[in-house]
C-alpha positions as CSV (number, residue, x, y, z in Angstrom):
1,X,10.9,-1.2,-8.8
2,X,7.7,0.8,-9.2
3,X,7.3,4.3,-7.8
4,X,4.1,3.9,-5.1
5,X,3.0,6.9,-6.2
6,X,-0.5,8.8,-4.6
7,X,-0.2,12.6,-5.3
8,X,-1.2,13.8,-9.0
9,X,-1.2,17.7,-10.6
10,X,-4.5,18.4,-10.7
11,X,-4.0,22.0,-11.6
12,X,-7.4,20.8,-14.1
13,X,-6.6,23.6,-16.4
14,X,-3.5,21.4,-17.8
15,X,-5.4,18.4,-17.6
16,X,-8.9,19.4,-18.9
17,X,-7.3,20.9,-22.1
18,X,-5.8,17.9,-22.8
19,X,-8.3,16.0,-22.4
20,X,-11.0,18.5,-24.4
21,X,-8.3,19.1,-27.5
22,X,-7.4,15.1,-27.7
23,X,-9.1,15.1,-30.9
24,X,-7.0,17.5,-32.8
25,X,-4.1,17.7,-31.2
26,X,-1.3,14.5,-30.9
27,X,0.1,16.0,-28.2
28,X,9.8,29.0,5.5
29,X,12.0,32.1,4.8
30,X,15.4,32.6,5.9
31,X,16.4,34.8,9.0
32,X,19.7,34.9,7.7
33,X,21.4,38.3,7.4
34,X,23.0,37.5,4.0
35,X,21.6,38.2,1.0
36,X,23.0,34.6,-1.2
37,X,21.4,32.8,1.5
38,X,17.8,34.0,1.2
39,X,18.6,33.9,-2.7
40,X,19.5,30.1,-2.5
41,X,16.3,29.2,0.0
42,X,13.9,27.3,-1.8
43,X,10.4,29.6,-2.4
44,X,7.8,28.9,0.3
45,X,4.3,27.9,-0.7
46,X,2.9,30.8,-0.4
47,X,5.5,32.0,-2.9
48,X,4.8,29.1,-5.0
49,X,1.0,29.7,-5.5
50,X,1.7,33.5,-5.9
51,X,4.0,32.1,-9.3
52,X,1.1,29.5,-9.9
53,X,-1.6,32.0,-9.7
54,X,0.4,34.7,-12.0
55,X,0.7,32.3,-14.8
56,X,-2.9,31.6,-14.8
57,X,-3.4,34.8,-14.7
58,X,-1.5,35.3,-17.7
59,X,-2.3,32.4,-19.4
60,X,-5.9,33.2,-19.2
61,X,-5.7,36.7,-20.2
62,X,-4.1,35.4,-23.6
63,X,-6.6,33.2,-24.9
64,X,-9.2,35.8,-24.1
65,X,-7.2,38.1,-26.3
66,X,-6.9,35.0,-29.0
67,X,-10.8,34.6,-28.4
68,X,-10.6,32.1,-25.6
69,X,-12.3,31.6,-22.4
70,X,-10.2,29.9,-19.9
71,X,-11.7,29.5,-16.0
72,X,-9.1,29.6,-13.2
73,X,-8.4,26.8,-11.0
74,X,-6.8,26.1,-7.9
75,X,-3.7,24.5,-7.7
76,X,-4.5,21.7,-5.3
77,X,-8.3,21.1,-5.9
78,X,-7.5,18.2,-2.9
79,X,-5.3,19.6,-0.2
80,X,-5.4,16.0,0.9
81,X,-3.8,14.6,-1.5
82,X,-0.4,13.2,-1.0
83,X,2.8,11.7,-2.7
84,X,4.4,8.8,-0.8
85,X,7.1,7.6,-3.4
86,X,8.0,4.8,-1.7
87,X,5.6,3.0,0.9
88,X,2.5,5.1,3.4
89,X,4.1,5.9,6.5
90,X,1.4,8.1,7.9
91,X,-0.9,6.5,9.9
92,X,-3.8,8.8,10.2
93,X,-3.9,9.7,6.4
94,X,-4.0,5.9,5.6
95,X,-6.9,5.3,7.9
96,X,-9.1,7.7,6.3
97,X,-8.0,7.5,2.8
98,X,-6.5,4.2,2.6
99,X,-4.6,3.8,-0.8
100,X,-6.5,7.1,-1.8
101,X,-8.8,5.3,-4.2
102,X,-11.6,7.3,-2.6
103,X,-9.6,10.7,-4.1
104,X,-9.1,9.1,-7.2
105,X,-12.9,8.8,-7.7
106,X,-12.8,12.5,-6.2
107,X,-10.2,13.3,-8.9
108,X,-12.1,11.9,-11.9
109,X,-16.0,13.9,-10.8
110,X,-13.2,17.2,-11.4
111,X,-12.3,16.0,-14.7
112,X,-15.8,15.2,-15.6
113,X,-17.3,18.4,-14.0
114,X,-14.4,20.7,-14.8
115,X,-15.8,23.9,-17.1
116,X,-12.5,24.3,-19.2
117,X,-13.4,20.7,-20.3
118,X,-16.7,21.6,-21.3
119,X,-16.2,24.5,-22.7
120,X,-13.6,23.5,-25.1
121,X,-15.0,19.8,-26.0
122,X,-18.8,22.4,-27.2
123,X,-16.1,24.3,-29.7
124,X,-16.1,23.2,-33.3
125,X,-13.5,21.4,-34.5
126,X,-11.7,24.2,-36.4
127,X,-12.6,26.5,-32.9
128,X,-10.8,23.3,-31.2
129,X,-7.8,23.3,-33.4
130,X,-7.3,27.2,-32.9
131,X,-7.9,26.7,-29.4
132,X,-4.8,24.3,-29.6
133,X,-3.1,26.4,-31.3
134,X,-3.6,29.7,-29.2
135,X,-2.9,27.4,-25.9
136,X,0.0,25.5,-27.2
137,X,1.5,27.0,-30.2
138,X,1.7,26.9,-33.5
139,X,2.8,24.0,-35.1
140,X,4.4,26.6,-37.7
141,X,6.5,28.3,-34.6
142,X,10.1,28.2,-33.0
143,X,10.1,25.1,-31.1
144,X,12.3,25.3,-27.9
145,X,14.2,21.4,-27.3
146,X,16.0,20.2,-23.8
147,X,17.6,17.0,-23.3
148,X,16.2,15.9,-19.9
149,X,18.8,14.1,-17.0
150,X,16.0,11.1,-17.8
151,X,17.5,11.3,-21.5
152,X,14.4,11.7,-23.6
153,X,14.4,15.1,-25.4
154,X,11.4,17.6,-24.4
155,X,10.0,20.2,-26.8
156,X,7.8,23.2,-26.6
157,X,6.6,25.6,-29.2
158,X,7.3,29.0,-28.1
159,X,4.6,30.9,-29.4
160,X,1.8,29.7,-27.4
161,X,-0.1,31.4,-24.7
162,X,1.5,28.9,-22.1
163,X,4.8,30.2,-23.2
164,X,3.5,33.6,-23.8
165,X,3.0,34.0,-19.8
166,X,6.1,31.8,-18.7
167,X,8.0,34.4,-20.9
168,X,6.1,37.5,-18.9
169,X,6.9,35.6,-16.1
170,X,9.9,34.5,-16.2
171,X,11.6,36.8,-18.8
172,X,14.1,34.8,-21.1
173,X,11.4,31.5,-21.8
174,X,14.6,29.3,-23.1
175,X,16.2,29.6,-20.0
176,X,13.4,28.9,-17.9
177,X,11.8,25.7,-19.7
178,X,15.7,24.3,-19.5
179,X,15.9,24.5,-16.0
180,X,11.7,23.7,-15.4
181,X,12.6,20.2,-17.6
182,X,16.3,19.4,-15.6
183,X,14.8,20.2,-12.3
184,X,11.8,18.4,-13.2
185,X,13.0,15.6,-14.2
186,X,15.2,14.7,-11.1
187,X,12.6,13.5,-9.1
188,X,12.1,10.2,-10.9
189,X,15.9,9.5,-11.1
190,X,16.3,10.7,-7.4
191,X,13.3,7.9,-6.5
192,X,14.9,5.2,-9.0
193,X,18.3,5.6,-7.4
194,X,17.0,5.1,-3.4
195,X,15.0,1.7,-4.4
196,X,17.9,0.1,-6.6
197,X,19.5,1.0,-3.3
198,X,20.9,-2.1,-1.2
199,X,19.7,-0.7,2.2
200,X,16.2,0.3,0.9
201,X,16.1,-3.1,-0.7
202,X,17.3,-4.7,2.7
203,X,14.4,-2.5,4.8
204,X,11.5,-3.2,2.1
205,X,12.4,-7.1,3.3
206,X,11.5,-6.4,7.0
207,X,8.8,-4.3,5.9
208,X,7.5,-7.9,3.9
209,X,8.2,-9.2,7.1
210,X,5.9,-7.5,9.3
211,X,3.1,-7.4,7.0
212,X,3.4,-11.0,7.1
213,X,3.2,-11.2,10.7
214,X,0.0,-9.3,10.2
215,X,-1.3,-11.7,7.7
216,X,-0.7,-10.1,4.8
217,X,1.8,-11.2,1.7
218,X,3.6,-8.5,-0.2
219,X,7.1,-8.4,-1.1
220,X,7.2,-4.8,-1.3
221,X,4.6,-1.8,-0.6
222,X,4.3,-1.1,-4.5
223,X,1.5,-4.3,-4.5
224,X,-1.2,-3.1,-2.8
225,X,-1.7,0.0,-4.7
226,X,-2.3,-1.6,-8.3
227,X,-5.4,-3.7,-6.5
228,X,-6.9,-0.9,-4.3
229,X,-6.7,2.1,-6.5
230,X,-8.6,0.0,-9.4
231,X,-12.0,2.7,-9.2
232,X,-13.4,0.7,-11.8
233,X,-13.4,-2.8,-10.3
234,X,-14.4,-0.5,-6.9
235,X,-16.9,0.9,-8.0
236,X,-18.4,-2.1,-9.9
237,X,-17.8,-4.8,-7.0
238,X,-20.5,-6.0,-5.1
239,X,-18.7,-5.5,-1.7
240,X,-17.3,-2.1,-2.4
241,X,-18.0,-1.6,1.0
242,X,-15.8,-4.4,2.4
243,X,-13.4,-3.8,-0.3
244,X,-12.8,-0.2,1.7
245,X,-12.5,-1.4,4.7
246,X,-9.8,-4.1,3.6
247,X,-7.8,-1.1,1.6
248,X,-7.8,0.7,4.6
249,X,-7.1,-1.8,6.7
250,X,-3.7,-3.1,4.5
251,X,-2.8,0.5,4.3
252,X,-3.0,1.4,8.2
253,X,-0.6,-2.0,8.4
254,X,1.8,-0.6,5.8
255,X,2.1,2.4,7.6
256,X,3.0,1.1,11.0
257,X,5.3,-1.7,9.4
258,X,6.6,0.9,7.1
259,X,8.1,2.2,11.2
260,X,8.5,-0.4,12.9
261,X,11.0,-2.2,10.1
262,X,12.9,1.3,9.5
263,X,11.7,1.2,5.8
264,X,10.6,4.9,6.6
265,X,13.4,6.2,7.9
266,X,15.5,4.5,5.6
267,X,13.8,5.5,2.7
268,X,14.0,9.1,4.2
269,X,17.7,9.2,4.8
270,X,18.3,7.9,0.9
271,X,16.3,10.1,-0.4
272,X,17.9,13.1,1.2
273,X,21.3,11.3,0.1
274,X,20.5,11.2,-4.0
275,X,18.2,14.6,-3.7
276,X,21.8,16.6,-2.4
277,X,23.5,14.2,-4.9
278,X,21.5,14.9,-8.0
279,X,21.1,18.8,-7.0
280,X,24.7,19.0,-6.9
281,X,25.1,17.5,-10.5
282,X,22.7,19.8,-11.5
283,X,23.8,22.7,-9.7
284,X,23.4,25.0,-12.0
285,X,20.1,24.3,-13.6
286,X,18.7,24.3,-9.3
287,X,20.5,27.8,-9.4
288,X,19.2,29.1,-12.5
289,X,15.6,28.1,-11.9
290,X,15.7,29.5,-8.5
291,X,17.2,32.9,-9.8
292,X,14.2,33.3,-12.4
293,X,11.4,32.4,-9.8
294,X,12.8,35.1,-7.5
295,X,12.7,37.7,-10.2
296,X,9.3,36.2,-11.3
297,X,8.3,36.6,-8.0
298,X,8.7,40.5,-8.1
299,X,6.7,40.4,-11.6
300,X,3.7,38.5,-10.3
301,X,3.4,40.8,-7.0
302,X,3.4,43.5,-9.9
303,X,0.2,41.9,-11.6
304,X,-3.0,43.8,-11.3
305,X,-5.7,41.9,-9.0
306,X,-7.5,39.6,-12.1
307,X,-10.6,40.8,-13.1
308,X,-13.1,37.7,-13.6
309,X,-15.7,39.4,-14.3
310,X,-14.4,41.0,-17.5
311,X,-16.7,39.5,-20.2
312,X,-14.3,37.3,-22.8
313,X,-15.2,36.8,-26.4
314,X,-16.7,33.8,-28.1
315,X,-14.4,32.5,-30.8
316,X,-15.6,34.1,-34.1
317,X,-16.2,31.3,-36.2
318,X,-18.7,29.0,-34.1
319,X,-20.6,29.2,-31.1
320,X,-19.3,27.4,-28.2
321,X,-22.0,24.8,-29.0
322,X,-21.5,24.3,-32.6
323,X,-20.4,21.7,-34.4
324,X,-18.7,20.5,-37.5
């Protein structure tokens, strides 16, 4: 079964240099007295952008010493934005955002208008492969590999500014991208295991149930999304505007159905069941991650306030609108 995905990274920085470099590169606190328990609570978001912030920080202060500019950018550029894994069960979010087509579109004027983008598609192509090579590493480097839970191997090259400021960060890089790839990696599995699950299975069928009383035919809430979150067939129809008004409708109705048949609650008992489950498998990666964010955190509190308006050099062989 397809994860019904909504929420997407768009930390732009990640994305825009992909996107840019494609042509030369082929790839709530504790009260608790006790100290273990305020070390094993999970960091806060406040904490979480503080680490998020710090590694741009870093990150950006590198390339400028490589000869790179590199523009901040927030972590959530929509605060809107959600992740529903397995069907929309909030009512008011569906009815103004429906199957959050109208954030896709949102998402893809970021991409289009994001400066890092821009900056790095006016390098030259020899700028361009530095540029991939100050960001990401050298191909030439140490290259750091971790089996993922998921099976596939993930590599790294260690010598890059994003592993420059994970190592600044974090301290001992190795460590750190092991437990980053386990821990990241569990969601997927944790979301595979709760719809292979006999009791999701058995609510998604109610959930079919209701939204055929309502008129509508889907055998589970994955459908929807594929037709509604089309932006170019949205934007190109001649009824966008009905077109809207039906996503939003279709969503509102998965939302309530996704109560009233328990597919909500189940799906939010499961995936409590499988998160413990997995966590506990991985224990010690969930422990080790947690340990190096908490010293991280003391690192990035260190960090002097950055200083944007420090002017960063041009690369030296081009101008940032030459090209070869």
């Amino acid at each position: 079964m397809r994860r019904h995905r909504f929420h997407r990274h768009t930390a732009l920085i990640v994305v825009s240099m992909a996107a840019a470099l494609a042509t030369v590169s082929c790839q709530a606190p504790s009260s608790s007295t006790d100290p273990d328990a305020s070390a094993a609570r999970p960091l806060t978001e406040p904490e979480r952008q503080l680490l998020y912030d710090a590694e741009q920080q870093l990150t950006r202060s590198c390339m400028a010493a490589r000869g790179f500019r590199m523009q901040p950018v927030p972590r959530r550029p929509l605060p809107e934005d959600r992740d529903f894994p397995y069907v929309i069960d909030d009512v008011r979010w569906a009815a103004r955002h429906g199957y959050g087509s109208d954030l896709e579109v949102r998402r893809e004027r970021l991409r289009a208008t994001d400066p890092n983008s821009r900056y790095f598609a006016g390098l030259s192509q020899t700028d361009r492969r530095r540029a991939v090579a100050a960001y990401n590493g050298a191909q030439s480097a140490d290259r750091l590999e971790v089996r993922a839970p998921n099976g596939m191997t993930v590599g790294r090259i260690d010598d890059g500014c994003t592993a420059q400021a994970q190592t600044q960060l974090y301290s001992d890089l190795a460590k750190w991208f092991h437990a980053d790839v386990v821990i990241g990696a569990l969601p997927p599995l944790r979301q595979q295991k709760v719809a292979a699950d006999g009791e999701f299975k058995a609510a998604v069928k109610k959930w079919s149930a209701c939204m055929r009383g309502r008129g509508m035919n889907y055998s589970d809430p994955y459908q929807p999304r594929d037709a509604f979150n089309d932006t170019t067939k949205a934007t190109a129809a001649k009824d966008g505007d009905a077109r809207r008004r039906k996503e939003v409708r279709t969503a509102v109705a998965e939302a309530e159905c996704a109560h009233d048949s328990g597919l909500s609650a189940t799906a939010r008992r499961l995936d409590r069941h499988y998160d413990a489950q997995l966590r506990n498998r991985y224990r010690a990666e969930v422990r080790s991650k947690l340990r190096l964010e908490r010293a991280a955190l003391q690192r990035a509190r260190a960090l002097p306030p950055a200083d944007r308006s420090t002017p960063i050099p041009t690369p030296s062989t081009s101008t940032s609108t030459s090209k070869e």
